[in-house]
Backbone as JSON, one array per atom type, in Angstrom:
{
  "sequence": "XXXXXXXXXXXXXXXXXXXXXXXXXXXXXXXXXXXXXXXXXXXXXXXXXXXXXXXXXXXXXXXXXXXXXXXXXXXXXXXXXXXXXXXXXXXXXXXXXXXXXXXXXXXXXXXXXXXXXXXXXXX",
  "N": [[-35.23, 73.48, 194.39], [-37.25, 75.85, 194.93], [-36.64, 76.91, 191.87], [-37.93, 74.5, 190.74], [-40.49, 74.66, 191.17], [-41.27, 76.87, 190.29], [-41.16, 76.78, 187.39], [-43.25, 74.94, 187.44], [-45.54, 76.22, 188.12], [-44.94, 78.17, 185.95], [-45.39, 76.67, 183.46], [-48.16, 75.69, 184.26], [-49.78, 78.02, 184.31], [-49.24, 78.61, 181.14], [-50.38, 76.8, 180.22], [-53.36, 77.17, 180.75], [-54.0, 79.42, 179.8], [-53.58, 79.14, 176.9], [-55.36, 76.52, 175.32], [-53.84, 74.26, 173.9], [-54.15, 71.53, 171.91], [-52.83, 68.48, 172.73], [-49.92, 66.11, 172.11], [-51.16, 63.71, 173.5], [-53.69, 63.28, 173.28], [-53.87, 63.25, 170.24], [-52.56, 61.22, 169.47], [-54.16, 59.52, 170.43], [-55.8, 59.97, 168.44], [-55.04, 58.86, 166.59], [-54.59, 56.08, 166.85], [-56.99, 55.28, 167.43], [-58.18, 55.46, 164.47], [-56.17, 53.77, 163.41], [-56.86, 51.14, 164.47], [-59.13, 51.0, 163.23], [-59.03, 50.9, 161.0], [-59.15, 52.82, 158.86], [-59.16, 56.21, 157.89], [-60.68, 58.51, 159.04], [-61.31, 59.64, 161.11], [-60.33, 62.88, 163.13], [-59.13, 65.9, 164.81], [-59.21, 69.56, 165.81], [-58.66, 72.29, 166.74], [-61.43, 73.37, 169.3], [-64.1, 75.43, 168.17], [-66.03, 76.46, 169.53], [-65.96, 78.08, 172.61], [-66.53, 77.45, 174.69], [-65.68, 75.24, 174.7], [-62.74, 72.88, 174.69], [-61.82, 70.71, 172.01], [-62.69, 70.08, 169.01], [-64.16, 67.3, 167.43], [-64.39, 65.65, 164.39], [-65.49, 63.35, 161.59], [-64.39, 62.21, 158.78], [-65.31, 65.4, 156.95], [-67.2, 66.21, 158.91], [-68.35, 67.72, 161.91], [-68.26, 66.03, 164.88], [-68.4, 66.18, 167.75], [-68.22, 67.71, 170.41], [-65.43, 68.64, 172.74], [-64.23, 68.49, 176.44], [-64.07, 70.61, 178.71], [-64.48, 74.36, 179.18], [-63.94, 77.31, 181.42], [-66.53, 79.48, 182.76], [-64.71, 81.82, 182.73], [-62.64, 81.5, 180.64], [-60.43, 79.43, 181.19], [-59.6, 76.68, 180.58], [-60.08, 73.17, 182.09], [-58.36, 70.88, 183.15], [-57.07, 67.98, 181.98], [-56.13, 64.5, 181.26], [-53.08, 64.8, 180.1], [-52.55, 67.33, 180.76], [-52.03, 67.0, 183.28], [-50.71, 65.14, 183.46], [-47.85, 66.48, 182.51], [-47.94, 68.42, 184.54], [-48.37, 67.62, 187.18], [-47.33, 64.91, 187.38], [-46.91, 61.35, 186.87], [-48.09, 59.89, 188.88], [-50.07, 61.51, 190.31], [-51.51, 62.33, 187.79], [-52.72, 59.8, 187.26], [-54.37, 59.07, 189.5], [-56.29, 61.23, 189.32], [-57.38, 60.84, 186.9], [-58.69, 58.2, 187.4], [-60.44, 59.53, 189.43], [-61.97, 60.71, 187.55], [-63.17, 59.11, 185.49], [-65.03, 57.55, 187.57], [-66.79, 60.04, 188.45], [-67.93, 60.19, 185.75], [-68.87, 57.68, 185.17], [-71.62, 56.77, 185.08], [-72.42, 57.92, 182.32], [-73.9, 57.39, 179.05], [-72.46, 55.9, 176.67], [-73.36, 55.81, 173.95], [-76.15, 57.21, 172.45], [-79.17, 57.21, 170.71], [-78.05, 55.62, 168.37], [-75.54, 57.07, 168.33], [-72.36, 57.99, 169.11], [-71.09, 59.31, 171.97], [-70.67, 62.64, 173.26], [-69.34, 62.45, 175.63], [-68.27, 59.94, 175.28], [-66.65, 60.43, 173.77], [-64.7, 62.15, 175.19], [-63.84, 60.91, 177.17], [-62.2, 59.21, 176.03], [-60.32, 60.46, 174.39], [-59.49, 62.76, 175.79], [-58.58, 61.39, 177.76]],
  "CA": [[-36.64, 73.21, 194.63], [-37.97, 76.87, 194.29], [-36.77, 76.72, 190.38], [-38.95, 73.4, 190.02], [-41.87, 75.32, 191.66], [-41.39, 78.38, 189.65], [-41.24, 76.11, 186.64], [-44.33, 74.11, 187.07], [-45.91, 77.4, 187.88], [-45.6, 78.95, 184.6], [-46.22, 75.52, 182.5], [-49.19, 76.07, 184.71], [-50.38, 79.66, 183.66], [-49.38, 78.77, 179.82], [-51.7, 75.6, 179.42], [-54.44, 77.56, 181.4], [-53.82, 80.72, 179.15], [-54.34, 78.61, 175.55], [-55.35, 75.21, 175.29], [-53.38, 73.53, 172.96], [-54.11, 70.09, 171.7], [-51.82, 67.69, 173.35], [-49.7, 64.95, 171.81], [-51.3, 62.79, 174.0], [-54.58, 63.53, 172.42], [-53.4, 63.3, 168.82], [-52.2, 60.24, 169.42], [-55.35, 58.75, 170.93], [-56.98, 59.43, 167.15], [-54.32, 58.11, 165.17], [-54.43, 54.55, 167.29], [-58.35, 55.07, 166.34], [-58.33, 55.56, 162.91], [-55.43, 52.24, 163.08], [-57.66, 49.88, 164.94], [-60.04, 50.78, 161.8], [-58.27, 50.98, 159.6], [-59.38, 54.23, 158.68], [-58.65, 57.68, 158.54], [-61.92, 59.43, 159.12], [-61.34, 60.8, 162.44], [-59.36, 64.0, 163.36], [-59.7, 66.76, 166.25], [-59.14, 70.37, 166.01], [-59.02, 73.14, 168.19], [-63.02, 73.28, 168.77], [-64.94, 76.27, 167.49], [-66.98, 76.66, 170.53], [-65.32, 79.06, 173.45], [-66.9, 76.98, 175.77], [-64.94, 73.4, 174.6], [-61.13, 72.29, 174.13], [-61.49, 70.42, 170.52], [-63.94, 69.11, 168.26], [-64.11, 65.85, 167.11], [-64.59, 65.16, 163.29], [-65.4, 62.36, 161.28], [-64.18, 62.88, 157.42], [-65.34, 66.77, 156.98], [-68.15, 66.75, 159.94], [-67.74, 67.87, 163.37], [-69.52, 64.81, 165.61], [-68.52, 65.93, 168.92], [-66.76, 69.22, 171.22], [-64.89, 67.82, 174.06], [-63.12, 69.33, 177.14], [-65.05, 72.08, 179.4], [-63.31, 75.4, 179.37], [-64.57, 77.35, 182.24], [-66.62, 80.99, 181.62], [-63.13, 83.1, 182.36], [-61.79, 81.22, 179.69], [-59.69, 78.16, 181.46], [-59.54, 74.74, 180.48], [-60.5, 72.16, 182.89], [-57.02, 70.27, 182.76], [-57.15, 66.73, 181.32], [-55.01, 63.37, 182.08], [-52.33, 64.7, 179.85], [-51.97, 68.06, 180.99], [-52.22, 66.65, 184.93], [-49.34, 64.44, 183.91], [-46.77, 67.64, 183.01], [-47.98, 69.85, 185.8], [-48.2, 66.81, 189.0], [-46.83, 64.09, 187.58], [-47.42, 60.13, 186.43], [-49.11, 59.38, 189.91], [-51.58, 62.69, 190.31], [-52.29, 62.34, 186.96], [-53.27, 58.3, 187.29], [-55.71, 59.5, 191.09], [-57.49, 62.15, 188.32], [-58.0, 59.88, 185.41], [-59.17, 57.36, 188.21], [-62.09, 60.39, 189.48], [-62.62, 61.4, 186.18], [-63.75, 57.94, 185.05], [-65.9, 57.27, 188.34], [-67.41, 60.52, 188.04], [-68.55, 60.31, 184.59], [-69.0, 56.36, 184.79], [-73.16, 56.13, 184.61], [-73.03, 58.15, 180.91], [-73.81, 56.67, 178.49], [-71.43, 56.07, 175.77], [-74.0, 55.67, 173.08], [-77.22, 57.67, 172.23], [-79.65, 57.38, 169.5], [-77.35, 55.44, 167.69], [-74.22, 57.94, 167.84], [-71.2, 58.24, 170.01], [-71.89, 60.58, 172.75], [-69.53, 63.63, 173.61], [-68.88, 61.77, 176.76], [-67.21, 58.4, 175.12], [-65.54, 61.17, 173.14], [-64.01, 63.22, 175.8], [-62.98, 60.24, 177.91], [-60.94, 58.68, 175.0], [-59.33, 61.54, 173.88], [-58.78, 63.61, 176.64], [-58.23, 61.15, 179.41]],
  "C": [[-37.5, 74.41, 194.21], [-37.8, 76.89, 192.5], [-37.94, 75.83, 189.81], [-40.35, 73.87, 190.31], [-42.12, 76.33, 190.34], [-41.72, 78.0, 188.32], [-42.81, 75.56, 186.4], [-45.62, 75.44, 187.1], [-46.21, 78.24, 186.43], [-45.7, 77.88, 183.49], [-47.79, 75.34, 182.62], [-50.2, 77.17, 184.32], [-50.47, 79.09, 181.67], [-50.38, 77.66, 179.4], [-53.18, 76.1, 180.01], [-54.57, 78.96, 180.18], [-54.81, 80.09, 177.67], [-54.08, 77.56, 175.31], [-54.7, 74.93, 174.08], [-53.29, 71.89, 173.09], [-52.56, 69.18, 171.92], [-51.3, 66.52, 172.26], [-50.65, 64.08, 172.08], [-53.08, 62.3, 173.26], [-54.99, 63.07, 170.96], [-53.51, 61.88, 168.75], [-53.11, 58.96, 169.75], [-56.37, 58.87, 169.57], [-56.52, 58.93, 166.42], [-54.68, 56.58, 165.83], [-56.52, 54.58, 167.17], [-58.58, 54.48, 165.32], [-57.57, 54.29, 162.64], [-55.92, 51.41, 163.39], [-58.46, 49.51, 164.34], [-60.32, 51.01, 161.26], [-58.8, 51.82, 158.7], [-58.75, 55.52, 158.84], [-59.39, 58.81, 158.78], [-61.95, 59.97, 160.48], [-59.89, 61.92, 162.72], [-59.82, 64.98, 164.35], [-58.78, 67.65, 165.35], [-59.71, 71.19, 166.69], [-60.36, 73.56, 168.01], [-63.22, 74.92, 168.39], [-65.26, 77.6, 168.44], [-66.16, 77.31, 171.72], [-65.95, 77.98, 174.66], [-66.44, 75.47, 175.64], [-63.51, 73.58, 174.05], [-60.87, 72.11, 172.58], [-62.72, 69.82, 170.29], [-63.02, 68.36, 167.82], [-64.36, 65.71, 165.59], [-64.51, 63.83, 162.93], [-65.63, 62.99, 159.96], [-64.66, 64.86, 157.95], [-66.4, 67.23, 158.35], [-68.3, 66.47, 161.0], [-69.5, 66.71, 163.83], [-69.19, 64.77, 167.1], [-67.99, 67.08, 169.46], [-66.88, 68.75, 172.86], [-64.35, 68.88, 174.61], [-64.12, 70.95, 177.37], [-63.55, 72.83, 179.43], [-64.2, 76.6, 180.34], [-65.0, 79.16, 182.1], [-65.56, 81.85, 181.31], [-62.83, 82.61, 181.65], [-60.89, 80.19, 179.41], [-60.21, 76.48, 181.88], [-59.8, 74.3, 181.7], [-58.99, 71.41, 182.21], [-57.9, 68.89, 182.54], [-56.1, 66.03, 181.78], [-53.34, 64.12, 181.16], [-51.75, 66.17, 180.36], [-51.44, 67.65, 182.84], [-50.51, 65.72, 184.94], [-48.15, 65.57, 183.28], [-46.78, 68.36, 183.72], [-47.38, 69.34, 186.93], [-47.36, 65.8, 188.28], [-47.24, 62.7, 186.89], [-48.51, 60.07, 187.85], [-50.22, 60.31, 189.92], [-52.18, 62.17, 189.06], [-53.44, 60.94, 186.75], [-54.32, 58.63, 188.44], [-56.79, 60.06, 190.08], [-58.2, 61.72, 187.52], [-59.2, 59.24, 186.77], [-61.09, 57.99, 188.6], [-62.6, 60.57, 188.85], [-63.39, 60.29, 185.78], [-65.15, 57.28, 186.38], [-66.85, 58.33, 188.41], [-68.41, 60.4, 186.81], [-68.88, 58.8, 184.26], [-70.72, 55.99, 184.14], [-73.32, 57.1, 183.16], [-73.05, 57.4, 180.55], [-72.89, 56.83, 177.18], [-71.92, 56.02, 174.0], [-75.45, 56.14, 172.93], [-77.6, 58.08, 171.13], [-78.45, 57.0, 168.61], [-75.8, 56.59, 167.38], [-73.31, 58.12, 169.36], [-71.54, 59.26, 170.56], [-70.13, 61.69, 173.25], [-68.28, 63.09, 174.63], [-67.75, 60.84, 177.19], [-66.09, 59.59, 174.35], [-64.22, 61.67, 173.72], [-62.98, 62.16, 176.36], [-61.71, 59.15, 177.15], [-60.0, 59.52, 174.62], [-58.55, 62.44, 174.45], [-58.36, 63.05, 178.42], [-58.04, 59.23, 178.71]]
}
């Protein structure tokens, strides 16, 4: 039991240390880009010290997702929540995360808002 502590512990420290774009992430732009039938969207690690990843469409950034907090640490996301706690924690978080952020809007002035961005990609 202390090993599995000690364990989740420093998986803990290293995804808090340097965000790195998740599978889970990745994988939420490829099933994008397949639904239509496109390949104009892509994420990399964002720019901005104060966000996770930007968002691109073909060569131009259209969104920076994922608060990172002034010291420097990420705000965890559904995919890091599910290697730290678990399938269930991580399903309670998604759950807040989506009731929290439910009255944005997902569309302004004609353009996808950071918002619809974040919650597709990072949750």
């Amino acid at each position: 039991m202390r090993d599995k502590i000690i364990i989740k512990i420093i998986q803990f420290i290293i995804i808090i240390m340097v965000y790195k774009i998740t599978d889970y992430s990745k994988n939420k732009i490829k099933e994008l880009n397949d639904k239509l039938k496109t390949d104009a969207f892509s994420i990399k690690p964002s720019t901005d010290k104060s966000k996770k990843i930007d968002v691109f469409m073909f060569d131009d950034k259209i969104a920076s997702i994922g608060a990172i907090k002034p010291g420097g640490i990420p705000y965890l996301d559904y995919p890091n929540y599910l290697k730290i706690r678990g399938q269930e924690y991580a399903d309670k978080r998604k759950k807040l995360y989506y009731e929290r952020h439910a009255n944005e809007p997902t569309i302004t002035d004609g353009e996808v808002t950071n918002s619809w961005w974040a919650k597709y990609v990072l949750w």
